[in-house]
C-alpha positions in Angstrom: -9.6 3.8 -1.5 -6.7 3.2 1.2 -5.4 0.1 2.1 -5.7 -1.6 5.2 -2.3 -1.0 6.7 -3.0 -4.1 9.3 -1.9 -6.5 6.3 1.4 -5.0 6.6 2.0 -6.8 9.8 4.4 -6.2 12.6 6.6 -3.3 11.4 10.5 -2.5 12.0 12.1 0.7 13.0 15.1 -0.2 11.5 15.9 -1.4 7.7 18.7 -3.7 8.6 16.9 -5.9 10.9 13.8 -6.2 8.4 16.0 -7.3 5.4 17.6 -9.3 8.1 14.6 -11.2 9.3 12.9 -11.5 5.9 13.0 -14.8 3.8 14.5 -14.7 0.2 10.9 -14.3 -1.4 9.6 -11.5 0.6 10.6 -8.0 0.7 11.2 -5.3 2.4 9.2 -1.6 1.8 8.3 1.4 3.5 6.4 4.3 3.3 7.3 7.8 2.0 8.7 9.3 5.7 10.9 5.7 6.1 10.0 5.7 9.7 8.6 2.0 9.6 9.6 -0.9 7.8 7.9 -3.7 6.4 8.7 -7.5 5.1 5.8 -8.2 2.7 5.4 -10.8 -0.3 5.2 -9.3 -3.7 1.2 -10.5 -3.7 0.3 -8.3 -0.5 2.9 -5.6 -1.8 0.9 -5.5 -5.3 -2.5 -5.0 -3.9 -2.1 -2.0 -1.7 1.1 -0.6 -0.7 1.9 -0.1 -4.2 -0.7 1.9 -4.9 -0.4 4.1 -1.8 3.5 4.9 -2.7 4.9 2.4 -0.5 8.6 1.5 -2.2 10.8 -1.6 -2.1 13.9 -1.2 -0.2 14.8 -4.6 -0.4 14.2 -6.7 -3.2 13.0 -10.7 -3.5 16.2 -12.7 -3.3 18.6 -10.0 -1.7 
């Protein structure tokens, strides 16, 4: 069962203004194509995204 990619929030078209605008304990994934960029915490993250191949770009703390 997909997620529901509206918990994903606002996304970015650009990496370096995501990991830019994200605070040190959220992070930063996208989606297979890396057209859209997402700040998430590790808690939304863990219960969707993961499962749907989303990847972290940019850690918790970087």
């Amino acid at each position: 069962m997909a997620f529901d990619i509206s918990i994903l929030g606002m996304g970015y078209f650009n990496l370096e203004a995501a990991a830019v605008d994200k605070s040190p304990s959220e992070m930063v994934i996208t989606d297979d194509k890396e057209e859209s960029f997402y700040i998430v915490s590790r808690e939304i993250y863990e219960n969707g995204p993961q499962q749907e191949g989303y990847k972290i770009l940019v850690n918790e703390g970087e």
